[in-house]
N, C-alpha and C positions, 0 to 999 in steps of 0.2 A: 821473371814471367816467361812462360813458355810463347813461342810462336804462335801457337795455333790459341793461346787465348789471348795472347796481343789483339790479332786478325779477327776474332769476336769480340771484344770490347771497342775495336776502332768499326765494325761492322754493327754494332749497338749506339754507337755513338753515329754513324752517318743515321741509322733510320728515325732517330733521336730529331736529327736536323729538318727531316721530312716532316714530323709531325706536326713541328713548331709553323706559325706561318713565314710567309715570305716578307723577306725587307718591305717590298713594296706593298705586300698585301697591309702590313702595318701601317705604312706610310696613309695609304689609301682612305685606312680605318680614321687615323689621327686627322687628316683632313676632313673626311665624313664628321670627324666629332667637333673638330672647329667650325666649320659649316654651320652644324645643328645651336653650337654656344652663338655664332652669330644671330642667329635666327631669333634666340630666346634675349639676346641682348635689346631685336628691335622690338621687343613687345611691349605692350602698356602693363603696366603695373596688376592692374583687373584681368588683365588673360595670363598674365603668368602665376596669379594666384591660383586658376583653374586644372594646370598642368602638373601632375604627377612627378614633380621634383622631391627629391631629397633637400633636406633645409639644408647643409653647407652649398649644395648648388645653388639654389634659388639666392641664397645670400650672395652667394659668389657673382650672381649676374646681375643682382638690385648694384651693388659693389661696382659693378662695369659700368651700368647703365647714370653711375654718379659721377665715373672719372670724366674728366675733358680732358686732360695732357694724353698725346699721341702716345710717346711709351710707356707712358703706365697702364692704358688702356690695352696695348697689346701684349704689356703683361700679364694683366687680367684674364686677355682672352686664352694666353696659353695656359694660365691656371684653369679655368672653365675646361678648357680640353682636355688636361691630365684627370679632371675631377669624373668627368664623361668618359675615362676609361673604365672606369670601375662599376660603371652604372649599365645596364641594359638602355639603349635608346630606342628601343621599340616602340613602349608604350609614348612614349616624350612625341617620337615622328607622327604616330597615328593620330594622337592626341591633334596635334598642330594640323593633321590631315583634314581629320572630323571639322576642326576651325577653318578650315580655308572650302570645305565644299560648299557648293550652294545649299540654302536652304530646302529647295524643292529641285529633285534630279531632273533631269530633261528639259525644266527649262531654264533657259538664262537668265541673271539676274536685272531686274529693272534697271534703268538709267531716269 
């Protein structure tokens, strides 16, 4: 290989490294998605029906929401997270959004 397309393919190959994201930006992302599997783990059976899952997920989390032993449950939850890689959590977040706002904006809900 010549010099000068050494110096190009190692220069194709750093801007390579730029496009991909960052460790931590991944890192960040995988937490957000464990977060979100949390979240859907505390639900009731009737509102996770409601939510715009994928059926191995939604199985995946009925699956969690059965286990009681502590590591299998947090293997669960890391299964849930890998699964939420592949998926858009957009709609899933919104979804849970719409569910937690008040019914009537402005004002506060009765006590």
């Amino acid at each position: 290989m010549s010099p000068r397309h050494e110096a190009e393919t190692e220069a194709d190959e750093a801007a390579d490294e730029f496009d991909r994201p960052s460790k931590s930006a991944r890192k960040r992302a995988a937490h957000a998605a464990q977060a979100l599997g949390e979240r859907l783990i505390a639900l009731k059976e009737s509102e996770l029906a409601k939510l715009p899952l994928p059926e191995a997920l939604a199985s995946a989390v009925r699956e969690a929401q059965r286990i009681k032993a502590r590591g299998g449950l947090a293997r669960q939850r890391q299964y849930i997270g890998k699964l939420m890689r592949d998926i858009d959590p957009e709609p899933i977040e919104a979804a849970l959004a719409a569910r937690d706002r008040p019914l009537r904006p402005g004002r506060p809900p009765r006590l």
